[in-house]
Structure formats: structure tokens, C-alpha cells
C-alpha positions as CSV (number, residue, x, y, z in Angstrom):
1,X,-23.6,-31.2,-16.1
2,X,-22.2,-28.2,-17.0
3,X,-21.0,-25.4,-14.9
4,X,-21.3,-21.3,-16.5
5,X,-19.5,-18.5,-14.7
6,X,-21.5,-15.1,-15.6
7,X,-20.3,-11.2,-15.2
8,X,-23.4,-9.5,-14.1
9,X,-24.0,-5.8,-14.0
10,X,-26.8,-4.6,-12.8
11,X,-28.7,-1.3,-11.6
12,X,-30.4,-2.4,-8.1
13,X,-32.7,0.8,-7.7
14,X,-35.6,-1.9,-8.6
15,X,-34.2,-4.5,-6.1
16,X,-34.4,-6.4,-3.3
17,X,-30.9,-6.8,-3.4
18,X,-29.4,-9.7,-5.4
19,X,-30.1,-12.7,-3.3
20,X,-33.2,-14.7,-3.8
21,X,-36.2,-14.3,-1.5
22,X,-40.0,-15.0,-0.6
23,X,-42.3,-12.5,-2.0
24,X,-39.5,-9.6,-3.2
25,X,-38.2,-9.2,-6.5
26,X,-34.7,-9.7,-6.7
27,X,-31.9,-9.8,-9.3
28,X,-31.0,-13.6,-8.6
29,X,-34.5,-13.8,-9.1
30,X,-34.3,-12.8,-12.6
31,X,-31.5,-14.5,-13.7
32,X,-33.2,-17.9,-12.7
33,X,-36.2,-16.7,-14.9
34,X,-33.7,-15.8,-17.8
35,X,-32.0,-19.2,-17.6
36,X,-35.4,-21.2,-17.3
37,X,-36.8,-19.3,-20.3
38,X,-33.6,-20.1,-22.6
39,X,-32.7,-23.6,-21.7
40,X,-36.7,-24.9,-21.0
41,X,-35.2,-26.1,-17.3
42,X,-35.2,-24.9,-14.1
43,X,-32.0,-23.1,-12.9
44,X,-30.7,-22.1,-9.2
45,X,-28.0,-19.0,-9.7
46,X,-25.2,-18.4,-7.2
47,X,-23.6,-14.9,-6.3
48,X,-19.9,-14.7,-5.8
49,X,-21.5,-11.5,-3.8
50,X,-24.9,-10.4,-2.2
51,X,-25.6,-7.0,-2.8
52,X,-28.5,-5.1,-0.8
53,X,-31.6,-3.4,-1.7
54,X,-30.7,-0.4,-4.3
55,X,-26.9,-1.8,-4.3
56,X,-25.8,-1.7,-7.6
57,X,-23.4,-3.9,-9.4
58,X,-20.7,-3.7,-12.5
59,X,-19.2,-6.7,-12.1
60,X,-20.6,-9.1,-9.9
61,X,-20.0,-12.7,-10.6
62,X,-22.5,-16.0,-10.5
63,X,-22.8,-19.3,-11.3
64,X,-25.7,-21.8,-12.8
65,X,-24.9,-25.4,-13.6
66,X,-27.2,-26.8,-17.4
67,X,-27.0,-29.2,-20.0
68,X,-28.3,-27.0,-22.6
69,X,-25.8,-27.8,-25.3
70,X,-24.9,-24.2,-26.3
71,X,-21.3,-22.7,-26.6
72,X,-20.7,-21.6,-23.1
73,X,-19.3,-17.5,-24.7
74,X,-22.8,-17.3,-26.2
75,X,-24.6,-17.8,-23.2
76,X,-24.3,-13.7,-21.9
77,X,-25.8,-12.5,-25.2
78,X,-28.7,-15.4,-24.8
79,X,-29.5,-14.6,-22.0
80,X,-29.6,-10.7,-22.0
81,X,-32.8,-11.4,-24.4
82,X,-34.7,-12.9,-21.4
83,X,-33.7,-10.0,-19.1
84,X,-35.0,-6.3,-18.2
85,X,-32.8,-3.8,-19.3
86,X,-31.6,-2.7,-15.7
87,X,-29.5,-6.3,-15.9
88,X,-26.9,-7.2,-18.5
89,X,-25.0,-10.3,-18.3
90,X,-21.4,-8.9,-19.6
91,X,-19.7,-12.3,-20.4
92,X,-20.0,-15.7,-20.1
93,X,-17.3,-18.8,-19.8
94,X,-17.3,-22.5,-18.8
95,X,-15.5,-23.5,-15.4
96,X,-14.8,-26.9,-13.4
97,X,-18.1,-28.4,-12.1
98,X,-16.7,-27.9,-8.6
99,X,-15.8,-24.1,-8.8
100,X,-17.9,-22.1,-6.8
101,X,-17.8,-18.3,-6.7
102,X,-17.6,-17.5,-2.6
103,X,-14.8,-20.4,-2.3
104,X,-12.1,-19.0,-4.1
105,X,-9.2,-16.6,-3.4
106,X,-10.1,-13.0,-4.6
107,X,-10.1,-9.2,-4.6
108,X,-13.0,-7.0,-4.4
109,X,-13.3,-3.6,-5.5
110,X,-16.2,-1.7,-4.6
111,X,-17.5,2.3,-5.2
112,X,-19.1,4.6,-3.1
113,X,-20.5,7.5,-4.9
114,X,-21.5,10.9,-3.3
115,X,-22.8,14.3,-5.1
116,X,-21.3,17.0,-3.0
117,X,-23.2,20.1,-3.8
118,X,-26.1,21.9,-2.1
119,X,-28.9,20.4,-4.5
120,X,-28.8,16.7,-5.3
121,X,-28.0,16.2,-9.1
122,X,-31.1,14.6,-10.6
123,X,-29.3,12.3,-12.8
124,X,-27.7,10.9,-10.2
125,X,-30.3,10.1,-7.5
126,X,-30.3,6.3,-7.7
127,X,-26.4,5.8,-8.2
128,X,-24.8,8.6,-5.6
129,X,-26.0,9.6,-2.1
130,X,-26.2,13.5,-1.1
131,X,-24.1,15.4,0.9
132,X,-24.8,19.2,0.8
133,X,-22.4,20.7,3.0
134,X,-18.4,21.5,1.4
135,X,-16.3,17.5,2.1
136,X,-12.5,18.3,3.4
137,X,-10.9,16.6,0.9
138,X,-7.6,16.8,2.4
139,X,-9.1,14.6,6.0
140,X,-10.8,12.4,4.0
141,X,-7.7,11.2,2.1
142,X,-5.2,11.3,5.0
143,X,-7.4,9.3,7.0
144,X,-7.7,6.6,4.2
145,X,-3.8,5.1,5.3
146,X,-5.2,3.7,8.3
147,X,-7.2,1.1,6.3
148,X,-4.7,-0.4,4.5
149,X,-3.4,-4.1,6.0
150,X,-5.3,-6.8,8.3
151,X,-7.0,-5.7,10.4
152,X,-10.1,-6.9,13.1
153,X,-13.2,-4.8,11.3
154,X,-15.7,-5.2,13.9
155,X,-16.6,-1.5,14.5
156,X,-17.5,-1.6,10.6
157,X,-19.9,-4.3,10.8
158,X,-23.5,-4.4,10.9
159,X,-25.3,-6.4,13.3
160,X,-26.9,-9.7,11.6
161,X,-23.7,-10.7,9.7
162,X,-22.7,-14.4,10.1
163,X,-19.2,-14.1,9.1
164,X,-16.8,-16.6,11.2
165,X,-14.7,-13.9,12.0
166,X,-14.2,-9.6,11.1
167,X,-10.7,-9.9,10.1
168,X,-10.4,-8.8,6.5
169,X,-7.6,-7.2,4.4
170,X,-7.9,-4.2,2.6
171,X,-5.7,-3.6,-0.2
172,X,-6.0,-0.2,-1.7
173,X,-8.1,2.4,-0.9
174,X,-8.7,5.6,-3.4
175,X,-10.8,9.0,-3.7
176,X,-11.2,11.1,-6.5
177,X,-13.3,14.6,-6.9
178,X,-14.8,16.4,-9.7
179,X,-15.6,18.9,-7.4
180,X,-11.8,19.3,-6.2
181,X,-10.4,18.9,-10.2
182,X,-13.7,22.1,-11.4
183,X,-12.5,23.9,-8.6
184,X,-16.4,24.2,-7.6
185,X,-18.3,23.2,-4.8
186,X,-20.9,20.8,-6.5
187,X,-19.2,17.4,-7.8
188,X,-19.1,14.0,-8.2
189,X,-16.7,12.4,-5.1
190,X,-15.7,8.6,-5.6
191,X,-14.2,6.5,-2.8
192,X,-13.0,3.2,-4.2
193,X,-11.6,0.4,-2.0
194,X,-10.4,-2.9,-2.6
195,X,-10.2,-6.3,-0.2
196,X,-10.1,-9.5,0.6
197,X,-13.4,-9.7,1.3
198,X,-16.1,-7.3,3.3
199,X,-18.3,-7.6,6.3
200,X,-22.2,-6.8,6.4
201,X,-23.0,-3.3,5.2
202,X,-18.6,-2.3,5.8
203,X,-18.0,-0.3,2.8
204,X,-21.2,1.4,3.5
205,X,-20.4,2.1,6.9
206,X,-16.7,3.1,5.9
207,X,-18.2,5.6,3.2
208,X,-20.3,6.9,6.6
209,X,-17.2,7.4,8.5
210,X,-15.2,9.4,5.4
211,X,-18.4,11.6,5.6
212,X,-18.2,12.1,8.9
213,X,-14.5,12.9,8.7
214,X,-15.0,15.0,5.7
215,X,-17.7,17.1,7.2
216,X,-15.7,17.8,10.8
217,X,-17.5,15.4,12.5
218,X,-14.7,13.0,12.9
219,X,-11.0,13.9,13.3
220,X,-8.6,12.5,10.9
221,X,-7.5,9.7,12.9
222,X,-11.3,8.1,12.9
223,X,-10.7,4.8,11.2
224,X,-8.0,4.1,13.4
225,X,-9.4,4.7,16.3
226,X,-12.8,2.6,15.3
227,X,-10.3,-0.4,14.5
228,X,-8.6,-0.3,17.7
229,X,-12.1,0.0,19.7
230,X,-13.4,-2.9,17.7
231,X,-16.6,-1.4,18.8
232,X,-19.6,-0.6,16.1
233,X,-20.5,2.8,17.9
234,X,-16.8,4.1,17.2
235,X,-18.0,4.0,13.8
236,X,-20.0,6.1,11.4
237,X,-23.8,5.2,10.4
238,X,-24.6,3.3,7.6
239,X,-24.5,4.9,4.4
240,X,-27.1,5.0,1.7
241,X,-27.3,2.4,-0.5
242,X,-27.8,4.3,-3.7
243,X,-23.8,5.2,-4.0
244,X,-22.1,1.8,-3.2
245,X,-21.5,-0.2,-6.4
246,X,-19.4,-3.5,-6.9
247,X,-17.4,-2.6,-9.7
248,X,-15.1,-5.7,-9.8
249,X,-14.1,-9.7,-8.6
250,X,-10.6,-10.5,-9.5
251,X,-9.8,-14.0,-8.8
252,X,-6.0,-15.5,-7.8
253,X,-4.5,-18.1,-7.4
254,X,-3.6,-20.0,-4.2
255,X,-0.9,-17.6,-2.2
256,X,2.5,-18.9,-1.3
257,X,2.6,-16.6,1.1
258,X,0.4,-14.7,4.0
259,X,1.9,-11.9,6.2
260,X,0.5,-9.5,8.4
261,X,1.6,-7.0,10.6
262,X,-0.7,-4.6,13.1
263,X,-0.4,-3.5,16.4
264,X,-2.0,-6.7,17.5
265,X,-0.4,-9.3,15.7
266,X,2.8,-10.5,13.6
267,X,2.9,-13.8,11.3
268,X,3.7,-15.2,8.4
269,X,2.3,-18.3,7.0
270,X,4.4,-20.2,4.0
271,X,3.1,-22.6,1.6
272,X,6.0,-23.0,-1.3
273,X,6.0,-26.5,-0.7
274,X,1.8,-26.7,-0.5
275,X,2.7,-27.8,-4.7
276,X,4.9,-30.6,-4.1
277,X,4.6,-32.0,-0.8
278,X,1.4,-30.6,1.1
279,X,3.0,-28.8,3.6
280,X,2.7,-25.0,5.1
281,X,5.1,-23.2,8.0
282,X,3.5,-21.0,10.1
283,X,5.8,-18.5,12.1
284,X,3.8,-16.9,14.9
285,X,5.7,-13.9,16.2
286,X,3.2,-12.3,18.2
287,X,-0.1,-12.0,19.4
288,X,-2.4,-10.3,21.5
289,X,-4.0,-13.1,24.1
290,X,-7.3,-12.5,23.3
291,X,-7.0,-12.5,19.0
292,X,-4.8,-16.3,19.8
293,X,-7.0,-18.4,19.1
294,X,-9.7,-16.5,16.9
295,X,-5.6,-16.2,14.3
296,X,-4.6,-19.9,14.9
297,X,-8.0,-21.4,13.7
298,X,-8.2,-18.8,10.8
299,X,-4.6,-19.4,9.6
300,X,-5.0,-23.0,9.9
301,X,-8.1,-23.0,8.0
302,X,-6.7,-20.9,5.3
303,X,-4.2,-23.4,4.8
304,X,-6.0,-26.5,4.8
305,X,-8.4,-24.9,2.4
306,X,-5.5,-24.1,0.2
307,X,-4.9,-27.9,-0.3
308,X,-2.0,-28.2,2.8
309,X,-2.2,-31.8,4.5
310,X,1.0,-30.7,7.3
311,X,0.4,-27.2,9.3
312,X,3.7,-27.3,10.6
313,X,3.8,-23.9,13.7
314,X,5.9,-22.7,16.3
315,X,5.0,-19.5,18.5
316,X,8.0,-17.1,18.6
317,X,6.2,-15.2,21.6
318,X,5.0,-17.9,23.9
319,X,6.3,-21.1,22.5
320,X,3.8,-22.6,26.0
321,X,0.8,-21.8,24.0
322,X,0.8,-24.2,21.7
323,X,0.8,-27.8,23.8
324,X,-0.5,-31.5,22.1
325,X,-3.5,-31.9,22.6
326,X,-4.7,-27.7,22.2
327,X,-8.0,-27.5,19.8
328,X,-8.4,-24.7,17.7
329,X,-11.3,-24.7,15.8
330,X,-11.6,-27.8,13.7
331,X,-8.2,-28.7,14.1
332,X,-5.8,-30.3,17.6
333,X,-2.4,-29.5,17.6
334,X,0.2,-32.7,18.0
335,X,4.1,-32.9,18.2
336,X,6.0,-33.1,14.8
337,X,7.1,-35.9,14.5
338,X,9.4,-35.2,11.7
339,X,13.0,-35.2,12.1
340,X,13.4,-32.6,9.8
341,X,11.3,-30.0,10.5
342,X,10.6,-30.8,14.2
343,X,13.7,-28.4,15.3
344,X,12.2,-25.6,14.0
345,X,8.6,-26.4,13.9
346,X,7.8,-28.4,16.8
347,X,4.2,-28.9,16.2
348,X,1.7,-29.5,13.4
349,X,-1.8,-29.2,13.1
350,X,-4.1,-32.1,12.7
351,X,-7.8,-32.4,11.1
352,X,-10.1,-33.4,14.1
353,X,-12.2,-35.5,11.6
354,X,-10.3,-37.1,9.8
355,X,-8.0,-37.7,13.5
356,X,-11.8,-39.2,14.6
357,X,-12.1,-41.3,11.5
358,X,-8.8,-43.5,11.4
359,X,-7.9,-43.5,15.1
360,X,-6.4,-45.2,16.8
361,X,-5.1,-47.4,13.5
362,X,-3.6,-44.6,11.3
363,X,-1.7,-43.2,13.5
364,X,1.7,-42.9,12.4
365,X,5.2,-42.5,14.7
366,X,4.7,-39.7,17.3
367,X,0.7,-39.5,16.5
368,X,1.1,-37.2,13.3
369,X,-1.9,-37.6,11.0
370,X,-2.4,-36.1,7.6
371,X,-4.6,-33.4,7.2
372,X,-7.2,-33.8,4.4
């Protein structure tokens, strides 16, 4: 069996969004249809990213596992013959039967469009929302700053998300005007902004909030202040689906290195050695009490899903917090029992299943298990 990797664009005005569904159209959908119909067999496509009803996508990434013994470049002109027009499979390429699309590190960039101008440009009424008052330009980009870094984006996410957590990243944030550049008052304004990862309905509801700040509503300082209430009402509405494209999935490799920095938290978590021996150091160096353990599990995690059998910590803060026999998550912290790296590290984090599966036999010196 045979794993294709597919970029997808697609206009969603005719969707139910891109995942699959009972009785709705969507673009998954299709794609499932256009497989079927070129390879004679059923097919089951994965997103790298779900997209809403009348979200639109430039490059969007999926996956669909075949046998059909075709050159795996070819596939993405094959397949655009069993597909509508409003979705165009841009390129095609083989990857390993256990790569999947939402499981690897990445960068997302997504668009929010809006027409500023008192009457809505025609040709742009399915791609753009409408805002028909005059946008301060000048607010909207000196509140963007307050984005950037890691950050707890609770206020900017929708009720009904089942993320883990609302801590994401955001890398770069951007907005561009026609309307500023023609010196007129009717243009095309884009906010693009790229991340780790996003929460239900966030970009839209961080394109509300540059509205509102834009428009008067909101001072300046908005995003910052919504961050720090971690509250969804700090935030701005939801805005219309029609101008929020995903232009772009970059994909990276494994990081030797996380870091973060905020007003709530300081660490830095690093895996040079993940290559050669297995092994991560994570430096605590602060932490508000009630993020602790919601930032230990997460950076645990990270690690272990990076390939790191030894999560070796130590809490620069409040070295009492960590303690043998502590569960975060799916992992209990134990002593290190390694001479050297004990010193500086005095604990490392263990696997509770695989702890489960060869206790008490496995065990090594000083109860130190591998992580797998």
C-alpha cells in the first residue's frame, strides 16, 4: 500500500467545509469521489486541516493511501479530471506509509480578506468579507506585535473545539492595503498570519478583533488584553467566513530546540542529543501555578513525540514541584538516576504505560525507565 500526499486548493463557497459529513457536500467528499473514479477502489482522504463552511483553501494538504500503480507526480493532473472546477489538486508526491498530515511539525499561514469601501465589490463577495466604514490602519498594525510568541489563546477560541490545550505559537503576523497604497477609501485589506497551529474558528475571531480595533471599537492594546483575560468575551465576534483562506502548510523537521517567553512562563526545552542518544533537557525557569501542569504535560509530550526516550527536568523556580512520584498527563516523574546528568537535572520523566507494562522487572538502578 501506497501512501499520496496531495496540495489541494479549493474555493469553499459551495462547501460544507472540507471534512466529510452525513448528508452535506463537502470537499473531502469529492476528493474520495475523484480517487474512487480513477483508481476503480474506494478511497478515505485525510486533511492536514479542516476548513469550515465557505473557507477557502490554496494550499491545504491531504492524504489517501492506493495500490493503483501510477507514478505518484501524475496523480494531481489525474485526478483534477474527476473534479469540479472549484477544486484543483496542485501537486502530488509519494510519502512513508506512516506519515500522516496532523502529526507532523509545521507552519500555517492563513488570509483574512476584507473589502473596505462603502459598497461591497461584486467580484469579491465569496472571497472577502465587508467592512463599509474607513479601517485605522495605523491601530490595526500596532496592535498586531502583541501576537507574536506563545501564548494561552483561549479568548480566541470558539466553543466546541476539542483541542488538548489553547497554547499555540504565532510566528509572523502581516497586513497589507490597497486602499492605504491608492490613497482611496475603497480597497482590498489582507491580514496574513502564520503559526504553529490554530484553535476553532481563531484566525477568524482574530480578523474580528483587528476589525474591531480598526473601526474604534477596540483600543490598540486589544489582543493583549484578550490574551491575558484568557476569556472568549474579551474577544471580538467571529468573522465571516468568506475572507479566511489557507494559503499554505510548511512542514519541518523535528526542533532541537523550544523556547518561550511570556509574562506567564519561561523555558527552554533541548533536544540536540534526541539524534544520538534519545535524550531532551528541560529547564523550567518559571511558571505561573496554575499553567504548571497544563506546560509540563505539553512539553513532555512534545518531546516524547519528537522520538526522546529520557525527559531529563529541573524547575529553576520551585525546584519542590517536581517530587517522584508527580503525574503529569501520561507521564510520572522519577529521580535521575544518572550520574551524569543527575546534578543538574535531578529528575526525568517516565512513560506511565510503558512504566505499567514492565514493572516491577525492568526497572533499572534508581527506578529510571525508558520512555517509548
Amino acid at each position: 500500500m501506497r501512501r499520496i500526499r496531495l496540495i489541494v486548493s479549493y474555493d469553499g463557497s459551495g462547501y460544507f467545509g472540507s471534512q466529510i459529513q452525513p448528508n452535506a457536500v463537502t470537499v473531502e467528499q469529492k476528493l474520495n469521489e475523484a480517487v474512487q473514479g480513477l483508481t476503480g477502489a474506494p478511497a478515505q482522504v485525510v486533511f492536514a486541516s479542516r476548513t469550515d463552511t465557505g473557507v477557502h483553501a490554496l494550499g491545504n494538504v491531504a492524504v489517501f493511501d492506493t495500490e493503483f500503480p501510477m507514478r505518484a507526480e501524475r496523480f494531481a493532473t489525474a485526478l483534477n479530471a474527476y473534479l469540479p472546477q472549484d477544486i484543483r489538486v496542485q501537486a502530488s508526491d509519494e510519502v512513508a506509509p506512516i506519515w500522516h498530515p496532523r502529526k507532523q511539525h509545521c507552519e500555517k499561514t492563513y488570509e483574512y480578506r476584507i473589502w473596505n469601501g462603502r459598497i461591497m465589490n461584486p467580484l469579491l463577495r465569496n472571497s472577502a468579507a465587508h467592512c463599509y466604514v474607513p479601517l485605522n490602519l495605523k491601530a490595526m498594525r500596532a496592535a498586531l506585535p502583541f501576537l507574536l510568541g506563545e501564548h494561552d489563546f483561549a479568548a480566541f477560541c470558539a466553543s466546541g473545539s476539542a483541542a488538548a490545550h489553547t497554547v499555540r505559537s504565532i510566528y509572523r503576523t502581516e497586513l497589507s492595503a490597497e486602499c492605504e497604497e491608492n490613497g482611496s477609501f475603497a480597497g482590498l485589506i489582507t491580514f496574513r498570519v502564520t503559526g504553529s497551529g490554530f484553535l476553532y474558528h481563531m484566525v477568524r475571531i482574530l480578523a474580528g478583533t483587528l476589525l474591531e480595533i480598526g473601526s474604534g471599537k477596540k483600543g490598540e492594546t486589544a489582543f493583549r488584553d484578550a490574551i491575558r483575560s484568557r476569556t472568549r468575551r474579551a474577544a471580538g465576534p467571529v468573522a465571516p467566513a468568506a475572507g479566511l483562506i489557507l494559503r499554505e502548510i510548511r512542514y519541518l523537521p523535528n526542533p532541537k530546540r523550544y523556547e518561550a517567553e511570556n509574562e506567564d512562563w519561561a523555558y527552554e526545552l533541548t533536544q540536540d542529543a534526541l539524534a544520538e542518544r534519545r535524550e531532551s533537557y528541560f529547564t523550567l525557569r518559571r511558571c505561573r501555578e496554575t499553567d504548571y501542569e497544563g506546560l509540563m504535560t505539553r512539553l513532555i509530550h512534545e518531546s516524547h513525540r519528537d522520538g526522546a526516550e529520557r525527559v531529563y527536568l529541573r524547575d529553576l523556580e520551585d525546584g519542590s514541584r517536581l517530587f517522584s512520584g508527580r503525574e503529569f498527563g501520561f507521564y510520572r516523574i522519577e529521580e535521575n538516576a544518572d550520574p551524569a546528568t543527575r546534578e543538574a537535572f535531578p529528575y526525568v520523566a517516565l512513560d506511565l504505560k510503558e512504566c505499567r507494562k514492565k514493572a516491577p522487572s525492568a526497572l533499572t538502578e534508581g527506578g529510571q525507565v525508558s520512555i517509548i
